[in-house]
N, C-alpha and C positions, 0 to 999 in steps of 0.2 A: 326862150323857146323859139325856135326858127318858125316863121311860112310853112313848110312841109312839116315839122312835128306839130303843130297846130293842126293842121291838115287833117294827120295821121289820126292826132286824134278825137277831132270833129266825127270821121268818119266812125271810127269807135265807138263812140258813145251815141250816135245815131242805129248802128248795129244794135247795141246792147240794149236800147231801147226800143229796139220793134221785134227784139226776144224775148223781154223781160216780160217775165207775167207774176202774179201776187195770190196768193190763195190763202193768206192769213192774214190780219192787221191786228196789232193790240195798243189801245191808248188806255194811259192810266192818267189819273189826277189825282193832285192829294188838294185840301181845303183845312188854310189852319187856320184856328181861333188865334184873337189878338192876346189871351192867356198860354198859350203851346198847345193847346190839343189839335186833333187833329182827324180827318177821314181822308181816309184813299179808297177810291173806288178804281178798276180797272176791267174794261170789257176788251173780249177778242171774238171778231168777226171772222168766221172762213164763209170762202166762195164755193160753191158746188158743192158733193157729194164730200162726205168723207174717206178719204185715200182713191181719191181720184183724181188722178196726178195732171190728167187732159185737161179737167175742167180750172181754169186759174182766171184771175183776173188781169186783163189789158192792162199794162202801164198808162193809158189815155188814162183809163176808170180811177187809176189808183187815187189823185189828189180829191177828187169826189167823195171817192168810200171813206178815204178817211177823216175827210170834214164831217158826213155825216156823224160817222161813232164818234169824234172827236167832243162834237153839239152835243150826243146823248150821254156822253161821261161826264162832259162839264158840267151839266146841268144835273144828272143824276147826283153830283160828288156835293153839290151845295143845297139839291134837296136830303140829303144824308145828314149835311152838317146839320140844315135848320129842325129836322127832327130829332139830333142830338143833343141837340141843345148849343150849338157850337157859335150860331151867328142868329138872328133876329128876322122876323121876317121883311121888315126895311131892307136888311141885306142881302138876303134872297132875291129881294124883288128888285133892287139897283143889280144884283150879280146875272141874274136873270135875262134881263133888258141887255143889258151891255154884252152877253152870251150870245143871243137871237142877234141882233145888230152885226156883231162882229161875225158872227159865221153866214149870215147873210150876203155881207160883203163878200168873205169866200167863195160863194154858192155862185153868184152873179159876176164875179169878175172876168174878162174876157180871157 
């Protein structure tokens, strides 16, 4: 790719990011037991109103929102397992910690 198609499309995707806007997110998880079973949990968030086409979310917002729901799936998907009987509450509570930790880190990174 040349200087100028580099260029071209810098400028591009600079464009298409101060258009982009997001009015939906969906994160799923699944959690499997060390026997095969298994839970999937899946949430989807919208921004604004429903069918409210103006109201959408910033591309700035976006990596935000979706750590959030991301934190609340993961965490929901392995309180699922441990009331199914799936995993132990030892593994809840190391799944847990390492969850908060790691989205932490997301939350706070520059």
């Amino acid at each position: 790719m040349t200087e100028e198609q580099l260029s071209e499309l810098k400028t591009k995707i600079t464009r298409l990011k101060g258009n982009l806007n997001v009015n939906q997110i969906t994160i799923s998880r699944i959690v499997k037991s060390k026997s095969g079973d298994q839970v999937f949990v899946s949430l989807s968030a919208n921004y604004g109103e429903e069918g409210d086409s103006d109201n959408k979310l910033p591309m700035e917002d976006i990596s935000l929102a979706t750590h959030l729901l991301g934190r609340e799936v993961n965490i929901l998907a392995y309180e699922q397992a441990l009331a199914g009987g799936l995993i132990n509450q030892m593994q809840f509570d190391e799944a847990q910690k390492y969850i908060k930790g790691n989205y932490t880190k997301l939350f706070t990174k520059g």
